[in-house]
C-alpha positions as CSV (number, residue, x, y, z in Angstrom):
1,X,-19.9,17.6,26.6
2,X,-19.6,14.9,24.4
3,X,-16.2,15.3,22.9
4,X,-13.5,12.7,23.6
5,X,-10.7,14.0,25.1
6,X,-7.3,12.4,25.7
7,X,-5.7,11.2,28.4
8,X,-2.2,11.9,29.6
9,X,-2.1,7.8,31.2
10,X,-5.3,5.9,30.8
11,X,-5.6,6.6,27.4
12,X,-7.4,3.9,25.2
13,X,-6.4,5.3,22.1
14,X,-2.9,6.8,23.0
15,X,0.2,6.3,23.9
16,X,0.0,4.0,26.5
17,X,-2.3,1.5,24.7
18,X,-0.6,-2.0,24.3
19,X,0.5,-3.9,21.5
20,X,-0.1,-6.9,20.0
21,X,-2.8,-9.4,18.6
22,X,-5.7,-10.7,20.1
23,X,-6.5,-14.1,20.4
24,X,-7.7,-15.7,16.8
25,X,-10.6,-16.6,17.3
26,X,-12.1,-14.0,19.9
27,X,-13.2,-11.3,17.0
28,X,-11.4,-8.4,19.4
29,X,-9.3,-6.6,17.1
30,X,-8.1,-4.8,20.4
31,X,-4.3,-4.6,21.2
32,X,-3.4,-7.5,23.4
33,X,-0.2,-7.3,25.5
34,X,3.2,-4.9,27.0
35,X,6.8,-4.8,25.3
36,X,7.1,-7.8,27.2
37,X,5.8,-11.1,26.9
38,X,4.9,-11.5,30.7
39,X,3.5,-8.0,30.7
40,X,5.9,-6.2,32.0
41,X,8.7,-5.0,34.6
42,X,7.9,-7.5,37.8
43,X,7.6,-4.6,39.9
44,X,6.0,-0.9,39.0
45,X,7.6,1.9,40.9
46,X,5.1,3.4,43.4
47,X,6.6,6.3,45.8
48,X,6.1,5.5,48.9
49,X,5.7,2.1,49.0
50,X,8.2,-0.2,50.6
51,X,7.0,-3.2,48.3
52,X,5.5,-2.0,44.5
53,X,2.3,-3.4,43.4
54,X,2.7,-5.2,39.8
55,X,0.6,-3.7,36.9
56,X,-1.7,-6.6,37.2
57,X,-2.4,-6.0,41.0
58,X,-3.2,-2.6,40.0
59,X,-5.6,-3.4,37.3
60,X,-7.4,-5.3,40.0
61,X,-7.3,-2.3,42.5
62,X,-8.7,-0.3,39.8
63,X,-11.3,-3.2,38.8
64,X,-12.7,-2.9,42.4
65,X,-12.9,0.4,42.4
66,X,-14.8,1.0,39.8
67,X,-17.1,-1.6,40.7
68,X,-17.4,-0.9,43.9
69,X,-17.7,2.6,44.0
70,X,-19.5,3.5,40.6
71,X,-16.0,5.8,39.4
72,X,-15.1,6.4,35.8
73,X,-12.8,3.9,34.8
74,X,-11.0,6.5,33.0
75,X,-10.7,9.0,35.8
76,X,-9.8,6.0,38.5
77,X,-7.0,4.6,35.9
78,X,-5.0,7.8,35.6
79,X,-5.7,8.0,39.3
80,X,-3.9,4.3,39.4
81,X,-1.3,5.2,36.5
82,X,-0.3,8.6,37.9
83,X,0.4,7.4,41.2
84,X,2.4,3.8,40.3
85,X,5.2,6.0,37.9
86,X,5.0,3.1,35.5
87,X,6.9,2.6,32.6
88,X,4.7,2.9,29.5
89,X,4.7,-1.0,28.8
90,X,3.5,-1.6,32.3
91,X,0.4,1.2,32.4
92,X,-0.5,-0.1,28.2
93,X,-0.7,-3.5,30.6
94,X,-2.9,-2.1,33.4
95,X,-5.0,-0.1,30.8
96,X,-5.3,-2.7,28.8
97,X,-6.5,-5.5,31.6
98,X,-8.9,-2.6,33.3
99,X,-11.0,-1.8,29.8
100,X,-10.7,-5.3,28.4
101,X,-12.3,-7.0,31.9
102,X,-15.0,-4.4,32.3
103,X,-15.5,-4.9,28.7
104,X,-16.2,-8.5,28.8
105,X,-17.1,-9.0,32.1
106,X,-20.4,-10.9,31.2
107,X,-19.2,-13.6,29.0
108,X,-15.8,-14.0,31.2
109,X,-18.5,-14.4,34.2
110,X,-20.5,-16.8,31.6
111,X,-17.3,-19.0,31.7
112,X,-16.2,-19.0,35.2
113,X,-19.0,-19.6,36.7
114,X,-18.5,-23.1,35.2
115,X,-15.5,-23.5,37.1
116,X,-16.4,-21.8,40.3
117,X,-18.2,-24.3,42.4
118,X,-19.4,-22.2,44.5
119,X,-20.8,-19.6,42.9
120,X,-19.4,-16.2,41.7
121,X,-21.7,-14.7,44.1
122,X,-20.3,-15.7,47.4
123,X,-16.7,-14.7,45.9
124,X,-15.2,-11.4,47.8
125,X,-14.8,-8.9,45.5
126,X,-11.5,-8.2,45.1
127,X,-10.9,-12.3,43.8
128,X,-14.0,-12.0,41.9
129,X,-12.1,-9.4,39.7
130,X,-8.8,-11.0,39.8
131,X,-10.6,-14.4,38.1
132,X,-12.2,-11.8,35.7
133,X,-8.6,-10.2,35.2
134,X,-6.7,-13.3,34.6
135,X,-9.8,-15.0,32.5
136,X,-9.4,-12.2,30.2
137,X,-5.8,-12.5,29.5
138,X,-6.2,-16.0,28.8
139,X,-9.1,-15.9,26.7
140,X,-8.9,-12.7,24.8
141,X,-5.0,-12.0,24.7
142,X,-2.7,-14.2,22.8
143,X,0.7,-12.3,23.7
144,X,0.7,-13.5,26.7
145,X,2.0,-16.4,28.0
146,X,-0.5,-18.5,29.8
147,X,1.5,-19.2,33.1
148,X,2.6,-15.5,33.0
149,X,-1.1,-14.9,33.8
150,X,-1.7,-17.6,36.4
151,X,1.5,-17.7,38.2
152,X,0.5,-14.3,38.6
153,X,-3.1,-14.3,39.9
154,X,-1.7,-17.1,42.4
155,X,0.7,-14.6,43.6
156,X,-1.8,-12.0,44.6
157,X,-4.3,-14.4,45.5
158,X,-1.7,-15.4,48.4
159,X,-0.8,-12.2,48.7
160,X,-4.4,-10.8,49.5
161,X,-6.2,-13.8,50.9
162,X,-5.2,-17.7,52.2
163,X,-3.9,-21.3,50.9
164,X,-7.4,-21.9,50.1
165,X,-8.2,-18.8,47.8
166,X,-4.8,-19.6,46.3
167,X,-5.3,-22.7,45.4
168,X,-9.0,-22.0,43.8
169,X,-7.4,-19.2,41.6
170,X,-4.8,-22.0,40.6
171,X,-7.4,-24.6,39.8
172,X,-10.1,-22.2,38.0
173,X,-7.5,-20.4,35.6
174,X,-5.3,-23.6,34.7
175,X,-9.3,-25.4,33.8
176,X,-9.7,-22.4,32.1
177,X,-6.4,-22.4,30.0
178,X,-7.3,-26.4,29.4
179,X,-10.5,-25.5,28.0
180,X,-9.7,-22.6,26.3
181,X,-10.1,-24.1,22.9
182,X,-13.8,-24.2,23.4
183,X,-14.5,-21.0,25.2
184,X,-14.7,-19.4,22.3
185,X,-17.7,-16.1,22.5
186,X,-18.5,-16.8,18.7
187,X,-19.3,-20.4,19.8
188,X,-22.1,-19.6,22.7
189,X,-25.1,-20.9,22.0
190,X,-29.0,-19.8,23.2
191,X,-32.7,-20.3,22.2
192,X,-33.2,-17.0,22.6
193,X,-31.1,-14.2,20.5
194,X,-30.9,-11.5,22.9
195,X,-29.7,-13.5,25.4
196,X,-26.9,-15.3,22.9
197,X,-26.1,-11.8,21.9
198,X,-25.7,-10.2,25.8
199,X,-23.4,-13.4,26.0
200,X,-21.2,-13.2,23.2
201,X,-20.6,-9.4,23.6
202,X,-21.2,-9.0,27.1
203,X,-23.8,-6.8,27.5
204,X,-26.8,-6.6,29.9
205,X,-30.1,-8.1,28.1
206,X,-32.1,-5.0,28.7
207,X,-30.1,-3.1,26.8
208,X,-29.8,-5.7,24.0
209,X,-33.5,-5.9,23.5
210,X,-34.2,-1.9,23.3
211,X,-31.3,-2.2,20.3
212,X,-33.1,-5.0,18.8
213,X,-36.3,-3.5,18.6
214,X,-34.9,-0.7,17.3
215,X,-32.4,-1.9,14.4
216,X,-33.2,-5.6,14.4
217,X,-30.9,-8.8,15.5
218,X,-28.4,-8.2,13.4
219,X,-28.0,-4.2,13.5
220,X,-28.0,-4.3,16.9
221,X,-25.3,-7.6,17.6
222,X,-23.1,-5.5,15.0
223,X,-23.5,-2.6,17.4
224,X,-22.3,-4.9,20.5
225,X,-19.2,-5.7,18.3
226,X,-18.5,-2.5,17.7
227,X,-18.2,-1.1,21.3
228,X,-15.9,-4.1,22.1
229,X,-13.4,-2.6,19.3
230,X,-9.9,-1.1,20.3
231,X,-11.1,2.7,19.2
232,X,-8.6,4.9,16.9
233,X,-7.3,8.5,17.8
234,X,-8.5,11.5,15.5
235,X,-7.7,14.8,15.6
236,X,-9.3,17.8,13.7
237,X,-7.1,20.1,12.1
238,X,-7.1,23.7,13.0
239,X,-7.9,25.4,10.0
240,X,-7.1,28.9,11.1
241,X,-3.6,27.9,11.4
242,X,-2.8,25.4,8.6
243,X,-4.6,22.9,5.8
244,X,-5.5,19.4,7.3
245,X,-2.5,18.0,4.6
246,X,-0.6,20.3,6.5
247,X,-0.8,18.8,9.9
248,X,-1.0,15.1,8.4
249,X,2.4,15.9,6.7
250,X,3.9,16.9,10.4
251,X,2.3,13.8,12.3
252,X,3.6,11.9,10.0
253,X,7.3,13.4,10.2
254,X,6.4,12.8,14.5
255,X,5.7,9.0,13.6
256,X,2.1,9.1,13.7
257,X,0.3,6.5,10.9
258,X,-2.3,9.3,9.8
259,X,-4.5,9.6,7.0
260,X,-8.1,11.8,6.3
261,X,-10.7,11.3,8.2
262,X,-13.5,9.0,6.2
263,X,-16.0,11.4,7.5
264,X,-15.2,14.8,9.0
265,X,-13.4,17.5,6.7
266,X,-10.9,18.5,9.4
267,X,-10.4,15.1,10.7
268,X,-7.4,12.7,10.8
269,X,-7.4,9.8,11.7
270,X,-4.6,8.0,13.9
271,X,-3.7,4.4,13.8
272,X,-0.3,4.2,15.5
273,X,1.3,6.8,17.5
274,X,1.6,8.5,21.1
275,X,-0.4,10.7,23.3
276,X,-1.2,13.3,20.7
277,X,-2.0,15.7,23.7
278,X,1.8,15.8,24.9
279,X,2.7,16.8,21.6
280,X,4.3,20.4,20.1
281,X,1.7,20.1,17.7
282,X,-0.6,20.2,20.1
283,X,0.2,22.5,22.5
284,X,0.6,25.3,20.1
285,X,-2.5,25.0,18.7
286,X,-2.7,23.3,15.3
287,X,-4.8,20.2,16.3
288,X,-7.6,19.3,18.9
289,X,-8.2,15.8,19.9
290,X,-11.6,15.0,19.3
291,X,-13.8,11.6,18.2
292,X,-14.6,12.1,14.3
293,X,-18.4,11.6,14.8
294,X,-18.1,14.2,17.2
295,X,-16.1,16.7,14.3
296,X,-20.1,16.2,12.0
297,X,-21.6,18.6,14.5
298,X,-20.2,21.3,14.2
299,X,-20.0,21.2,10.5
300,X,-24.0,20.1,10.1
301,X,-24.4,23.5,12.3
302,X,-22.3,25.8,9.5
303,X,-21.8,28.8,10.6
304,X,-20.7,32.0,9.0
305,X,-18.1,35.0,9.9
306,X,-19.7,36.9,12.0
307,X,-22.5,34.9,12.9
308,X,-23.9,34.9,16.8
309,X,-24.0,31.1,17.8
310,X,-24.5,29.9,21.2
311,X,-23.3,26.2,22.3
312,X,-25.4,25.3,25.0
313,X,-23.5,22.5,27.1
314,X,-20.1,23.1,25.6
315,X,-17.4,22.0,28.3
316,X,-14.7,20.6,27.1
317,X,-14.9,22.8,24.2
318,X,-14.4,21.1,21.3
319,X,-17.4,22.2,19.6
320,X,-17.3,25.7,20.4
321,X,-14.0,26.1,18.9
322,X,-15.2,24.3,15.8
323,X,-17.4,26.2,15.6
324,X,-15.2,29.6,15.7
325,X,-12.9,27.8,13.6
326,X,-15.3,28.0,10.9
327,X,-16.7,31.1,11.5
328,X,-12.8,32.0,10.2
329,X,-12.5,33.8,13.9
330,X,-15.2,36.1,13.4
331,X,-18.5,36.7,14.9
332,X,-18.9,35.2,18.5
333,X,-19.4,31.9,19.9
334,X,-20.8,31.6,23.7
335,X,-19.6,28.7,25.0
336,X,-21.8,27.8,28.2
337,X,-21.0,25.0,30.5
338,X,-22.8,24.5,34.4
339,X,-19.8,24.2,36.2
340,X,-17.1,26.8,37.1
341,X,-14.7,24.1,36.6
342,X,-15.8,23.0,33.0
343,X,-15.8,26.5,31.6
344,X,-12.0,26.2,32.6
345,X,-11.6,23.8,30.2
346,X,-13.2,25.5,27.7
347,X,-10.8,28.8,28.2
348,X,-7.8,26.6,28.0
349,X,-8.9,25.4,24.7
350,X,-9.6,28.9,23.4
351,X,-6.3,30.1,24.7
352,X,-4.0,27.3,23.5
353,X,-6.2,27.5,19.6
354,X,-5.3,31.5,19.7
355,X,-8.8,31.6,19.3
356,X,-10.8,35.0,20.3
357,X,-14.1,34.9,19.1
358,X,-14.9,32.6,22.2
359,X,-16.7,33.7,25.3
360,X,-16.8,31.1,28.1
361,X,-19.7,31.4,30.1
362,X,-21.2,29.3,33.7
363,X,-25.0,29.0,33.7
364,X,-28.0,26.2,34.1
365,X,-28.9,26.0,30.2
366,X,-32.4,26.0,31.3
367,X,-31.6,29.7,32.2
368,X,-29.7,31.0,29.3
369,X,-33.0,32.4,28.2
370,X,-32.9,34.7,31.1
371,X,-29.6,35.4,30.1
372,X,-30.1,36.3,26.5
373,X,-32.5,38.4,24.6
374,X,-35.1,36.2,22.7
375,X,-34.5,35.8,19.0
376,X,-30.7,36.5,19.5
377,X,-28.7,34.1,18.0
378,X,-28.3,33.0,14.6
379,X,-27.5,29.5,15.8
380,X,-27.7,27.5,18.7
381,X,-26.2,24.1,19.1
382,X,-27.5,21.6,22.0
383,X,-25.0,19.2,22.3
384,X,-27.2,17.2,25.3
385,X,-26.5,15.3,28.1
386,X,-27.4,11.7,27.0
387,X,-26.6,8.0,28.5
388,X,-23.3,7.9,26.6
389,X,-24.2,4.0,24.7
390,X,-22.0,5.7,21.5
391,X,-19.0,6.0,23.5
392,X,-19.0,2.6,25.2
393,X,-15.8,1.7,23.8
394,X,-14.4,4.2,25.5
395,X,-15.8,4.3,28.5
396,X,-17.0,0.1,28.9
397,X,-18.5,0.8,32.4
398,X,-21.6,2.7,30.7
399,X,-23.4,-0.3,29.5
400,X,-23.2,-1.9,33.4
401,X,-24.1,1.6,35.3
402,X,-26.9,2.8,33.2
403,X,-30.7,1.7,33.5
404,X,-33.8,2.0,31.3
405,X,-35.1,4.4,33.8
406,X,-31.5,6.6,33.3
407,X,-32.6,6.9,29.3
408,X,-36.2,7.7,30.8
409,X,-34.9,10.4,32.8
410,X,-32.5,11.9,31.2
411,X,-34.8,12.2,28.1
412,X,-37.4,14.3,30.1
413,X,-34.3,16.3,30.7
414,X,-33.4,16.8,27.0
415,X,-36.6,17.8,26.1
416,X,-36.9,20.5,28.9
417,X,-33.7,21.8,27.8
418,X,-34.7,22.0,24.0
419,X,-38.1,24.0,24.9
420,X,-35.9,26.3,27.4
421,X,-33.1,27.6,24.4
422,X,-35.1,27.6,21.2
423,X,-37.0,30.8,21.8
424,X,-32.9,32.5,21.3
425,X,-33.1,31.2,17.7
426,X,-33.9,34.4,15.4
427,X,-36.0,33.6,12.4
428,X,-34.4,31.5,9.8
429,X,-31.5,31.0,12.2
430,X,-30.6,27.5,12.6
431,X,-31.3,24.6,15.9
432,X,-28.8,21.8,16.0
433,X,-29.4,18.6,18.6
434,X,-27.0,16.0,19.1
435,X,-26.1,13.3,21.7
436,X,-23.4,10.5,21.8
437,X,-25.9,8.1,22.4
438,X,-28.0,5.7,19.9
439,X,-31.4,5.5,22.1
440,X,-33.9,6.6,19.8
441,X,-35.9,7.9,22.9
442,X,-33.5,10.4,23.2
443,X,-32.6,11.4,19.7
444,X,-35.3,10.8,16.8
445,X,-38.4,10.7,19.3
446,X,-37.0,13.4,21.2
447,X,-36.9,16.0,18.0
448,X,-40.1,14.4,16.9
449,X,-42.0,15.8,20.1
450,X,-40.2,18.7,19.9
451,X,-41.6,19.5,16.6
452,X,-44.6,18.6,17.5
453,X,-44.4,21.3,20.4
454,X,-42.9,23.5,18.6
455,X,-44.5,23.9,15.2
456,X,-42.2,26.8,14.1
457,X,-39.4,24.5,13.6
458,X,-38.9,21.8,10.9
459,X,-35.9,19.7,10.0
460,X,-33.4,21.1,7.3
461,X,-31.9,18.8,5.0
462,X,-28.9,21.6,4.1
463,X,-26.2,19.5,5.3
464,X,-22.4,19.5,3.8
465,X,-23.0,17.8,0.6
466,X,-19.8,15.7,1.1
467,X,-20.8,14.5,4.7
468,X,-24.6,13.6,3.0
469,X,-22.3,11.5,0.5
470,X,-20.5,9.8,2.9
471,X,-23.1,9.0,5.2
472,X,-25.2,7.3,2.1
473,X,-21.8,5.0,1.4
474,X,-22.6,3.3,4.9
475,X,-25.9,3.5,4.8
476,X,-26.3,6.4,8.0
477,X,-28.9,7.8,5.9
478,X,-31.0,6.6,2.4
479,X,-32.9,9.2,-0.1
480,X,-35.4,10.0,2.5
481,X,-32.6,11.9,4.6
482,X,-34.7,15.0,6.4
483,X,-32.3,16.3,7.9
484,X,-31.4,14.3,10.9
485,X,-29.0,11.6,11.0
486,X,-27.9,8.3,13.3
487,X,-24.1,7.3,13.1
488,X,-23.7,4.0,14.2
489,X,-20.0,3.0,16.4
490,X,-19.7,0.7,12.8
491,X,-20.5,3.2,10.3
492,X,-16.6,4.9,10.4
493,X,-15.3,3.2,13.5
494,X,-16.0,6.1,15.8
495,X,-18.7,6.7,18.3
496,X,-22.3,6.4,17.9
497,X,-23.5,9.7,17.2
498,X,-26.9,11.7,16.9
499,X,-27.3,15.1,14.8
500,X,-30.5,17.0,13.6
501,X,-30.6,19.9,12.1
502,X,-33.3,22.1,12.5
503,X,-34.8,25.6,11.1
504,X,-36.6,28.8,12.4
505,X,-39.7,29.5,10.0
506,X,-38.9,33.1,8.9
C-alpha cells in the first residue's frame, strides 16, 4: 500500500514534470518552469468550454480543491489534467504550480502576510491561493518571467473577483517581485529553532518538534529539505524476464538518463525521461514503477522458490510481485488488499508481469487469521497503513492534513494488525514490518511492544549483505544494526522508509 505508482498526467516524477532551474538561492533543486518562458500556450483546450481556462487558473482550481475539500492532490490534478487536454508543457506548468504551492505554502504565507494588510485570513479562498500560486513562481522559479506571473494573477483576479481584488493582486505580487532579493527561506530568522525550521521549509511546528526530538535540529531540518526535493523515477527490473543491465540498456536506447539504483538490486533509477508507465517496456512486463526504498522490502523479506508468503495490505502490488519475482515464480504469494477495487490492481499487475504464482485476495487483515490455518506461512510481510511523512514529496498535502492524534491512531491500528497476522508465521518462518513513514511511534516503538507482547519473536539481523553495506555508507544503520532499519528521504533521495525483520523461535 505504500508503493509509488505513476501517473499518466500529474506525475511528479514523469513525463509531464517541468523543466528548468530553480531560483539560486531558494535551495529547491525542483524543476522550475514549461517549454515556454511565460509557461505555456495562453489558452489550454478544455472540451466543452466556450472560453479555456489557462494552466495557471487551473492550478488554482486544483489549489482550492484540495484545500477545501481534503482531496489528494494527485488524484484532483489528473482529475484537472485529464479534463483540460493540455499540451505537456502546459500540465508540467499546472503540476508544477499545484505541488510547489502546497509545498511551500507556510513560508509563501510567512511572506505575504507582510504585504497583505489585511490579513490572509479575511482573504476568500480562491485569491488566497492565487497570491500563494503567483508568490511561488516569483520566489521559487527563475524561468519565469516576473510579469508573465503577475500580468497573469491580475487577469484571473478580474476575471474571478472586482477592480479592488485586482488591484491588491497587482500591488502584493509587484512588492513581492521588489523585495524578492530579501525573501530568501535560507535568510528567516527565529529565537526559537523549530519555529525557524517550520518557516524555512514550510512545515507545521508540531510536526517539526516530534522530528526534533527524535533525530535532533539538524537531522530533522535535513529531513524538511528533503521532502521539498523534486523526487526521481525508479523502476525495478523484472528479473524473471531479463538482467537489470538489460532493461537499463533499452531505457537508455528510449531516451531515459538511467543508471543502478544506489540501494535496491533490481532498481534503476531515472533522471530524465517520460511517463515510464506509457512505455512498451512497461506494458509487456519487464519493469514496475516503484520508489527504491520501497524495492528494500521485499528483498529484507527473501524468499525462496516455493516458499508460502502472505502480503498482508498489498494493493497496488508492487510488493507481492517482488516478492514472486524472487521466489523465481514458484511457490505462492497471497496478495490481500480490503477493497474489491484494490485487489484489481493487484491482478493487473500480476497479469501484465506474466506472473502466476500470485493469488489476489479481498479481506480485513485483522481476519486473515480466520482465513488461514495458524502456523501456515513461511513469511508474512505487513506492509502497514502509516501517516505517509516518507512520501511527502510526493504527496505535499500530508504534512498539512495529518495530526498528532492521526500517528496516535493509526499506531493502535498497526499494532492490532501485527497481533492479528503473526500467529500464520510457522516456526522459524520469517515477520517483516514496514511503513513509508519516519514516526518512531509507529515503526521502532511499534516492533518494540510487539516484542514485548509477543516473546516468540526477536529481530533478525540476516539482511542482504549488500543492502547492510549500503545502508552503513549513509549512516541508516551503525555496527549495532538488529535487524531493523530507518531510511531517511536524504539517505538515497527516495522516500523515508521503515523495515524490520523479524523471526519465529523454532
Amino acid at each position: 500500500m505504500t508503493e509509488s505508482t505513476q501517473k499518466p498526467n500529474a506525475n511528479r516524477n514523469g513525463s509531464n514534470s517541468v523543466k528548468g532551474k530553480p531560483r539560486a538561492k531558494s535551495g529547491n533543486k525542483r524543476p522550475a518552469s514549461g517549454g515556454k518562458p511565460a509557461g505555456g500556450s495562453p489558452q489550454a483546450q478544455q472540451p466543452g468550454s466556450r472560453k479555456a481556462k489557462s494552466p495557471r487558473e487551473l492550478a488554482m482550481d486544483t489549489l482550492v480543491k484540495v484545500a477545501q475539500t481534503g482531496a489528494y492532490s494527485n488524484l484532483q490534478l489528473n482529475r484537472t489534467l485529464q479534463d483540460a487536454g493540455l499540451q505537456r508543457a502546459d500540465a508540467g506548468l499546472v503540476t508544477e504550480l499545484v505541488y510547489g504551492t502546497i509545498q511551500r505554502q507556510a513560508t509563501l504565507d510567512y511572506w505575504l502576510s507582510r504585504f497583505v494588510s489585511k490579513g490572509l485570513h479575511k482573504l476568500e479562498p480562491w485569491v488566497h491561493q492565487l497570491l500563494r500560486m503567483s508568490a511561488y513562481q516569483l520566489l521559487y522559479l527563475d524561468r519565469i518571467p516576473a510579469h508573465a506571473a503577475v500580468n497573469e494573477a491580475v487577469t484571473i483576479a478580474k476575471k474571478r473577483g472586482h477592480s479592488g481584488i485586482s488591484g491588491m493582486v497587482n500591488g502584493v505580487l509587484r512588492s513581492i517581485d521588489r523585495g524578492r532579493g530579501e525573501l530568501q527561506a535560507s535568510e528567516i530568522k527565529h529565537a526559537d529553532p523549530i519555529v525557524q525550521i517550520a518557516l524555512r521549509h514550510s512545515y507545521p511546528e508540531w510536526l517539526v518538534s516530534r522530528w526534533v526530538a527524535a533525530y535532533g535540529a539538524e537531522t530533522a531540518e535535513a529531513i524538511c529539505a528533503a521532502g521539498n526535493e523534486h523526487p526521481h523515477s525508479s523502476v525495478r527490473a523484472n528479473t524473471l524476464r531479463g538482467s537489470r543491465e538489460d532493461v537499463i540498456e533499452l531505457l537508455k536506447e528510449a531516451g531515459y538518463e538511467a543508471e543502478p539504483s544506489a540501494i535496491a538490486p533490481a532498481g534503476i533509477a531515472i533522471n530524465r525521461g517520460g511517463n515510464l508507465a506509457d512505455t512498451d517496456g512497461f506494458r509487456e512486463g519487464l519493469w514496475t514503477v516503484q520508489d527504491e526504498s520501497s524495492m528494500l522490502v521485499a528483498e529484507v523479506v527473501a524468499p525462496k522458490a516455493g516458499m508460502q508468503v502472505l502480503d498482508c495490505c498489498a494493493a497496488p502490488g508492487g510488493k507481492s510481485t517482488h516478492l514472486a519475482e524472487l521466489m523465481g515464480g514458484k511457490g505462492k504469494v497471497w496478495a490481500n488488499d480490503l477493497h474489491a477495487h484494490k485487489r484489481d490492481l493487484i491482478v493487473t499487475q500480476t497479469e501484465r508481469l506474466k506472473l502466476r504464482n500470485v493469488e489476489a485476495i479481498t479481506e480485513d487483515a485483522l481476519k486473515l487469521a480466520e482465513r488461514f490455518k495458524p502456523q501456515s506461512m513461511d513469511a508474512v510481510l505487513l506492509d502497514a497503513p502509516c501517516s505517509g511523512f516518507g512520501v511527502i514529496r510526493r504527496k505535499p498535502e500530508i504534512k498539512w492534513t495529518k495530526t498528532a492524534g492521526d500517528v496516535s491512531d493509526i499506531a493502535a491500528v498497526q499494532q492490532r494488525l501485527l497481533s492479528a497476522v503473526c500467529d500464520l508465521v510457522r516456526p522459524g518462518g520469517v515477520l517483516v514490518y514496514s511503513t513509508c513513514t519516519i514516526e518512531k511511534d509507529e515503526n521502532e516503538q511499534q516492533v518494540a511492544k510487539f516484542l514485548q507482547e509477543h516473546p516468540e519473536f526477536e529481530l533478525d539481523r540476516n539482511w542482504p549483505e549488500a543492502v547492510v553495506d549500503q545502508l552503513k555508507k549513509v549512516g541508516a544503520i551503525n555496527e549495532h544494526f538488529d535487524g531493523q532499519a530507518q531510511l531517511l528521504p536524504q539517505h538515497f533521495d527516495s522516500d523515508g522508509f521503515y523495515i524490520a525483520r523479524m523471526v519465529k523461535r523454532p
